[in-house]
FIKOLZA-1660 file (N, C-alpha, C; in steps of 0.1 Angstrom, whole numbers, plus 5000, padded with zeros to 4 digits):
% residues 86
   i   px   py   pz ch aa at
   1 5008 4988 5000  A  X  N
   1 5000 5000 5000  A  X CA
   1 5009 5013 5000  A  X  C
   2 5023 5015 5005  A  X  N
   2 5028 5025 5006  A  X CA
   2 5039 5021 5011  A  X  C
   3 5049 5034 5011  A  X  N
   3 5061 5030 5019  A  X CA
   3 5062 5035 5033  A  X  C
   4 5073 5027 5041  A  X  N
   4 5068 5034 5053  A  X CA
   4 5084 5041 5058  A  X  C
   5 5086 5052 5067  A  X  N
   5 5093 5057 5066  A  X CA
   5 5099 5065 5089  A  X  C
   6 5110 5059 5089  A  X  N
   6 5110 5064 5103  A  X CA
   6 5117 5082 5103  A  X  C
   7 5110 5086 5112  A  X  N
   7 5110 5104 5110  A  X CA
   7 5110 5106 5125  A  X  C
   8 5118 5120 5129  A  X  N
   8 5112 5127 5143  A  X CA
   8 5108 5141 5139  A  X  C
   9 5096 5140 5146  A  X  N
   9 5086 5149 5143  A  X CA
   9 5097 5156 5159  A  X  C
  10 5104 5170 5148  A  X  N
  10 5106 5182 5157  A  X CA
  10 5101 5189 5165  A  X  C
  11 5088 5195 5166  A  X  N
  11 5079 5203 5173  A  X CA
  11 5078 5194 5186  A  X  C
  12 5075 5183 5187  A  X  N
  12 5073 5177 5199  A  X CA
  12 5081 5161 5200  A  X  C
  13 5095 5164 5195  A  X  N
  13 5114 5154 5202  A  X CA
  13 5105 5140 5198  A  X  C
  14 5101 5136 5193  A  X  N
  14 5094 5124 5193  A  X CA
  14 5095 5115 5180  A  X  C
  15 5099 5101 5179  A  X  N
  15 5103 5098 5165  A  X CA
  15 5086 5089 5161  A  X  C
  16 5085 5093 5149  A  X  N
  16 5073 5085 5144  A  X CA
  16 5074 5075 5133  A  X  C
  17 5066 5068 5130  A  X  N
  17 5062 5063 5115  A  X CA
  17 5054 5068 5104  A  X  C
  18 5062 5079 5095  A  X  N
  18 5055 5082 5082  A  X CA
  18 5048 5069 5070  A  X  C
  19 5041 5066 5065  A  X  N
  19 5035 5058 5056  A  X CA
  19 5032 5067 5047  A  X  C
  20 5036 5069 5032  A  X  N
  20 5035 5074 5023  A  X CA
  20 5028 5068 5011  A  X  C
  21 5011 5070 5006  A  X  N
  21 5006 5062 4997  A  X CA
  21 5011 5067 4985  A  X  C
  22 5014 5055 4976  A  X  N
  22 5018 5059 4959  A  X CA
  22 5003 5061 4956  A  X  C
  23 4993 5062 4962  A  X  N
  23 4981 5066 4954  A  X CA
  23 4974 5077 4970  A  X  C
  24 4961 5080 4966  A  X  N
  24 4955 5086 4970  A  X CA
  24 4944 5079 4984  A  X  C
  25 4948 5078 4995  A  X  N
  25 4938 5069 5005  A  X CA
  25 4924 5074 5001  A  X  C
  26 4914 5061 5007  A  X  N
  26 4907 5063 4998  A  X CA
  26 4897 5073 5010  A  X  C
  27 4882 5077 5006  A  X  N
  27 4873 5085 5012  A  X CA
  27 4871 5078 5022  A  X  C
  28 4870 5067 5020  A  X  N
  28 4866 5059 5033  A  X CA
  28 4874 5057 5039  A  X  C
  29 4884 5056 5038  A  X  N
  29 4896 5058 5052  A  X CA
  29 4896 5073 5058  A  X  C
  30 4894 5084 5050  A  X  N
  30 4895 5093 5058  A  X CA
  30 4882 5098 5066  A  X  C
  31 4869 5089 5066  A  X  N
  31 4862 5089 5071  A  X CA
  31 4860 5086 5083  A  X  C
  32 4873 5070 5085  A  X  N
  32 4873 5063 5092  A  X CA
  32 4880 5071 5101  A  X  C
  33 4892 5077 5097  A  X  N
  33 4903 5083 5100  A  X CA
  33 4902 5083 5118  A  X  C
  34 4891 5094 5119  A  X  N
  34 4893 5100 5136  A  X CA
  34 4888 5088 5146  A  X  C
  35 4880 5076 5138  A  X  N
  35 4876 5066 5151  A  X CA
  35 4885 5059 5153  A  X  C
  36 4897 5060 5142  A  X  N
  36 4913 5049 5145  A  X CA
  36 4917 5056 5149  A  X  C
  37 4918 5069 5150  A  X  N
  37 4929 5076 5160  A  X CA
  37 4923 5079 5176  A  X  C
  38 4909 5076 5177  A  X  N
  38 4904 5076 5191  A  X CA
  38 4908 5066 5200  A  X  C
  39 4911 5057 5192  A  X  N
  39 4919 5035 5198  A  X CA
  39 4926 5042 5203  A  X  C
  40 4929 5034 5218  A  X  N
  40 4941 5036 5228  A  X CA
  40 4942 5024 5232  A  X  C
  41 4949 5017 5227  A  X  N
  41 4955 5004 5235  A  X CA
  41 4963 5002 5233  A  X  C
  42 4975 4989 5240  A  X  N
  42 4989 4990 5238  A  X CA
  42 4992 4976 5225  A  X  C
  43 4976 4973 5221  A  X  N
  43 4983 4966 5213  A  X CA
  43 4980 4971 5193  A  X  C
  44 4977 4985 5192  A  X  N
  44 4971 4997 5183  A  X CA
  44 4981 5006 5187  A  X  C
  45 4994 5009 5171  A  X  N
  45 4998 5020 5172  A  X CA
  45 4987 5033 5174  A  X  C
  46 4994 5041 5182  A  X  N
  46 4986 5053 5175  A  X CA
  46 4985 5063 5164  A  X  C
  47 4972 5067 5160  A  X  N
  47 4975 5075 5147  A  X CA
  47 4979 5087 5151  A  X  C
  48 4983 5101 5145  A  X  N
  48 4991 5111 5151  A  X CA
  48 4979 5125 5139  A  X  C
  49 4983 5116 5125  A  X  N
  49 4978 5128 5117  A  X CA
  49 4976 5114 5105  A  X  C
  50 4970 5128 5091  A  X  N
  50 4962 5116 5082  A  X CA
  50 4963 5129 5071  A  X  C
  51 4964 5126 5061  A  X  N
  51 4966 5135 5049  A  X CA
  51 4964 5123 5037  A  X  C
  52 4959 5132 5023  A  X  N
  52 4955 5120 5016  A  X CA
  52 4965 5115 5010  A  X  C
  53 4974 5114 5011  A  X  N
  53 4989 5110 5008  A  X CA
  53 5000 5102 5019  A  X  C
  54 4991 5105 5030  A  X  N
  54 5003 5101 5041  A  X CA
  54 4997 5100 5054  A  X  C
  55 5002 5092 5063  A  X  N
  55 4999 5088 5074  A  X CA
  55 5006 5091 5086  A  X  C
  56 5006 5095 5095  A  X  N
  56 5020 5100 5108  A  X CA
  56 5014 5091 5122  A  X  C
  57 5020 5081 5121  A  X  N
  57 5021 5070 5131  A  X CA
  57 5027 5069 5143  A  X  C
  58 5027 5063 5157  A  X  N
  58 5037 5064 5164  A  X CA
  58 5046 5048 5162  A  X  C
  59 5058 5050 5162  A  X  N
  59 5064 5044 5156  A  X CA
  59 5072 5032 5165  A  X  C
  60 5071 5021 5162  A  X  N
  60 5072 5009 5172  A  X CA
  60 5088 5003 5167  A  X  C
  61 5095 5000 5176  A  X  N
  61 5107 4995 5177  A  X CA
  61 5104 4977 5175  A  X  C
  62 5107 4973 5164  A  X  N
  62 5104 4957 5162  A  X CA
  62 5115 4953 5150  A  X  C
  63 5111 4940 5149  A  X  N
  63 5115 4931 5134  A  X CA
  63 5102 4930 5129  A  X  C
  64 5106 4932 5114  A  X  N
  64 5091 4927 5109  A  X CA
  64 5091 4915 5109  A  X  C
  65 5079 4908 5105  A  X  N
  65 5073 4893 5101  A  X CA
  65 5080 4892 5096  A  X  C
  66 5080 4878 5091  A  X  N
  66 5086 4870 5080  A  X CA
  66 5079 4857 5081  A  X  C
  67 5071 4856 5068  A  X  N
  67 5060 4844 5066  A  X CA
  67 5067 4836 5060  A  X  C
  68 5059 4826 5055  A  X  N
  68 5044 4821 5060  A  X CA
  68 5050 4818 5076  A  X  C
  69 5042 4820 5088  A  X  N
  69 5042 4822 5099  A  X CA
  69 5034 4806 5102  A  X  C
  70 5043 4795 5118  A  X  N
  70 5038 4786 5119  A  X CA
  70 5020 4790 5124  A  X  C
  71 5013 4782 5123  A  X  N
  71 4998 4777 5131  A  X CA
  71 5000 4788 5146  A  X  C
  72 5008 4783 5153  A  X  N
  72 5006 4789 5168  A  X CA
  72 5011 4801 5170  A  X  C
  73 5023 4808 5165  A  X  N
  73 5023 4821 5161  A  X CA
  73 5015 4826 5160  A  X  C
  74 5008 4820 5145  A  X  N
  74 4995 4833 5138  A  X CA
  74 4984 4835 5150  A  X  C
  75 4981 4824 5155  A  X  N
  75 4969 4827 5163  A  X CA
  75 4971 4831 5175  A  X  C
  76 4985 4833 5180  A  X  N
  76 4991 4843 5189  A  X CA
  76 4990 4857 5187  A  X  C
  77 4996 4860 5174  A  X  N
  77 4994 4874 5171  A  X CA
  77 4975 4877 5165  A  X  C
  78 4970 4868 5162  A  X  N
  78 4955 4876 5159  A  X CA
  78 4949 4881 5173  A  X  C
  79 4951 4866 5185  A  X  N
  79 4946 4866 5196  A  X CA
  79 4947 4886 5200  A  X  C
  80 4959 4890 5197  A  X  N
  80 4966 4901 5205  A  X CA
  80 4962 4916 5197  A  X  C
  81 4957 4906 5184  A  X  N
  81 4954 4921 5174  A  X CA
  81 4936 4920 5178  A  X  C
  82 4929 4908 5182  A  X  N
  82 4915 4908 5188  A  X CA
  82 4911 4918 5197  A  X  C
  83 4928 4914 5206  A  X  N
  83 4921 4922 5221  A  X CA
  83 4923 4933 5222  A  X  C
  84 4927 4944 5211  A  X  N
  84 4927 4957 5207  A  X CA
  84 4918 4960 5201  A  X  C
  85 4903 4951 5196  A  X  N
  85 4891 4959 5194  A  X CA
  85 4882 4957 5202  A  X  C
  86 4880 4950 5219  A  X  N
  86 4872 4951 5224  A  X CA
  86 4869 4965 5225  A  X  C
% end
C-alpha cells in the first residue's frame, strides 16, 4: 500500500512512523480516519495525523514478520490484534 518511513517529528522530540501512499487513500479511510485515532491500546499503534497521501504513526521499535508464519504464532498474534478491538 505504501512505503513506510521512520521520522522525528521536531515540534514535539518524538520519533514516528510516516507511511506514504503511491496513490491517494481512499474517502473511506479518511472517514474512518478519527475513530482509529480515538483507539488507545497497547496493542494499536497510535495515529498522530492523516493527509490524503500520508499517514503519521507512532512508531514501534520491532523486526518485521517473516511468513508464511507457523499455526501457533498466527493465532498468537490475531489473539493480541482481537484484544485491541474490544
Amino acid at each position: 500500500m505504501g512505503e513506510v518511513y521512520k521520522a522525528r517529528d521536531a515540534p514535539l522530540y518524538r520519533i514516528v512512523a510516516i507511511k506514504v501512499s503511491s496513490q491517494n487513500f481512499s474517502d473511506r479511510f479518511e472517514r474512518e480516519a478519527p475513530t482509529v485515532a480515538s483507539l488507545n491500546h497497547s496493542n494499536i499503534c497510535t495515529l498522530f495525523d492523516v493527509d490524503p497521501d500520508y499517514l503519521v504513526m507512532e512508531y514501534i521499535e520491532d523486526v518485521p514478520l517473516k511468513g508464511p508464519l507457523p499455526l501457533d504464532q498466527a493465532l498468537k498474534y490475531a489473539a493480541q490484534i482481537c484484544a485491541g478491538w474490544r
